[in-house]
C-alpha positions in Angstrom: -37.9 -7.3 -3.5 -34.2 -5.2 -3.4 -31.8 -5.0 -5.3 -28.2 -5.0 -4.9 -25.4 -3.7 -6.6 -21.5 -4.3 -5.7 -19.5 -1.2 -7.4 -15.7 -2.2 -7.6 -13.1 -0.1 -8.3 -13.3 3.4 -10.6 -15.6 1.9 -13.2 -18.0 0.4 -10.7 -18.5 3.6 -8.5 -19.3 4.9 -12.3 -21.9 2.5 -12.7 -23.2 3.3 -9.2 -23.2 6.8 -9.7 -25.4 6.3 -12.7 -27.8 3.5 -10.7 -28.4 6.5 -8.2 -29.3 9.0 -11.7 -32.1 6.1 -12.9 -33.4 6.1 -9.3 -33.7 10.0 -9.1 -35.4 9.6 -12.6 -38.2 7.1 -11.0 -36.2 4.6 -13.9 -35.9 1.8 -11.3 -38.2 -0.9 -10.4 -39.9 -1.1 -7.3 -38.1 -2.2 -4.2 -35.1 -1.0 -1.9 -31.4 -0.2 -3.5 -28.6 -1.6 -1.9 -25.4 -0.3 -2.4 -21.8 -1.6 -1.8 -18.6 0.4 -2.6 -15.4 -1.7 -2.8 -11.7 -0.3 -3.9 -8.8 -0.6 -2.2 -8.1 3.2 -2.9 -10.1 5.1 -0.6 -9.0 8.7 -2.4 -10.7 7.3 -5.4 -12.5 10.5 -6.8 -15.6 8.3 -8.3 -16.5 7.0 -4.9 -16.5 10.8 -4.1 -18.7 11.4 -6.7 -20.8 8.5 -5.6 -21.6 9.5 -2.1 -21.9 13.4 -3.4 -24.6 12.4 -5.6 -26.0 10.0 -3.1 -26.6 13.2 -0.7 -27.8 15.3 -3.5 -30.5 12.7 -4.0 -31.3 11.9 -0.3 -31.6 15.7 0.1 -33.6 16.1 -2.9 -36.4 13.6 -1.5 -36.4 15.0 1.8 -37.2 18.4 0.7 -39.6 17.8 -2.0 -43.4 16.5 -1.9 -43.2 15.0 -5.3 -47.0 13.4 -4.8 -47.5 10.7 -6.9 -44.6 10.7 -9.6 -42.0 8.3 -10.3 -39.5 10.2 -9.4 -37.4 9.7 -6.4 -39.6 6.9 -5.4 -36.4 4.4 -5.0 -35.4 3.8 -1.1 -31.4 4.0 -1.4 -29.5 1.9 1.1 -25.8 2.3 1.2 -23.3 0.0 3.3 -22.6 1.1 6.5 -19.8 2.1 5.5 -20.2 2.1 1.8 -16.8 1.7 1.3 -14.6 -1.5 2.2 -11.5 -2.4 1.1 -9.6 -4.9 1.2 -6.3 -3.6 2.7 -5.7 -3.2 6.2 -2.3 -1.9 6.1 -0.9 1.4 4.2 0.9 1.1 0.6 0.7 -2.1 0.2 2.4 -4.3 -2.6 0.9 -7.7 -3.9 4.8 -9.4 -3.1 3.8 -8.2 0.5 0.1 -8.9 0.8 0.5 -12.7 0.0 4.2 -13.2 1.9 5.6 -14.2 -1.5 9.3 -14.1 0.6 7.7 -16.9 2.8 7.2 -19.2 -0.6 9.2 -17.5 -3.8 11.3 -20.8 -3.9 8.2 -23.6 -3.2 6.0 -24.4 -6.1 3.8 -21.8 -5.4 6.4 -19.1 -5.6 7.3 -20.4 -9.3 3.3 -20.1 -9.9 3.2 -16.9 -8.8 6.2 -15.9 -11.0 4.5 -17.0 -13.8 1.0 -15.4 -12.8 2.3 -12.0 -12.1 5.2 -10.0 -13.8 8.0 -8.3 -11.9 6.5 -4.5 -12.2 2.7 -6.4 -10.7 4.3 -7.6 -7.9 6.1 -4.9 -6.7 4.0 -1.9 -7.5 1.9 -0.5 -4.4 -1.7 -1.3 -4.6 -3.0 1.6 -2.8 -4.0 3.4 -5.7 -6.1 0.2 -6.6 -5.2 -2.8 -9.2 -4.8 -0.2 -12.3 -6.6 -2.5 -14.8 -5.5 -5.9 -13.6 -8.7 -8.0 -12.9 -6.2 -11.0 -12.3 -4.5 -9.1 -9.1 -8.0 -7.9 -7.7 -9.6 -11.2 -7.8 -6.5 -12.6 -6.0 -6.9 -10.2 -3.1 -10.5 -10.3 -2.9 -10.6 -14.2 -3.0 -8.2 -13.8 -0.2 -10.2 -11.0 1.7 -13.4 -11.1 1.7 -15.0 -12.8 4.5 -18.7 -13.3 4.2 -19.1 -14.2 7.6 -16.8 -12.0 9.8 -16.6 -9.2 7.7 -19.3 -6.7 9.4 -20.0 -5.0 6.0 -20.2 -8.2 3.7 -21.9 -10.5 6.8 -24.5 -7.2 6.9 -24.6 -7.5 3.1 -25.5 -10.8 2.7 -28.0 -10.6 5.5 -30.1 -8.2 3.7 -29.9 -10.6 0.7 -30.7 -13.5 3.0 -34.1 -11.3 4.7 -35.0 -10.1 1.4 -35.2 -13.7 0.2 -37.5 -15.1 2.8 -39.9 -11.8 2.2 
């Protein structure tokens, strides 16, 4: 059996840094690590860290003959790439990712003004949603694409395999 972990934004490349840590400590369970890096800003210095200490680790188990110890045992298995995000275009704003010009004076645009304030809609994104779960889950309900998406269609292949084992 795998397992899988989804790391979004700065706080979840944290958490995957320190999944990586338990594995190199032989803290994990048996079975495969799957990994999945997702934040729109692709400068983020925790996803960095992340595939730094990834390397260090895959490194480490390549060099050393650690016999029959716990540690290091955990097969790692990052996306290919790890990272996706959800942008396709640069600097983008939330006003310009959903076309709120095509709909600010339909129903929807008056829900929109009252879901999101002024500064929300028109700060950039590329830097990430800052703290605002509300704007993230937005853009990722209108993203991601289990089925065309290479990395989350690979994803939830691995799931799918791992099931049926």
């Amino acid at each position: 059996m795998g397992y899988y972990a989804i790391g979004i934004g700065g706080t979840g490349a944290k958490c995957l840094e320190s999944l990586i840590h338990l594995a190199s400590a032989g803290m994990m369970p048996d079975g495969d690590l799957h990994l999945l890096f997702v934040d729109p800003d692709a400068a983020n210095g925790s996803r960095a860290r992340v595939e730094e200490t990834l390397a260090h680790y895959e490194a480490c188990k390549k060099q050393f003959d650690l016999g029959q110890t716990d540690l290091l045992k955990t097969k790692i298995d990052p996306a290919n790439p790890i990272l996706w995000t959800p942008f396709k275009e640069a600097n983008p704003s939330l006003n310009r990712f959903f076309h709120y010009e095509n709909f600010r004076d339909s129903a929807a645009g008056k829900l929109f003004d009252v879901l999101y304030s002024r500064s929300e809609k028109e700060s950039t994104l590329e830097e990430g949603f800052r703290g605002h779960p509300s704007i993230g889950s937005a853009v990722m309900a209108k993203t991601v694409d289990l089925e065309e998406d290479e990395t989350w269609n690979t994803f939830r292949k691995k799931i799918s395999s791992d099931d049926e084992g």
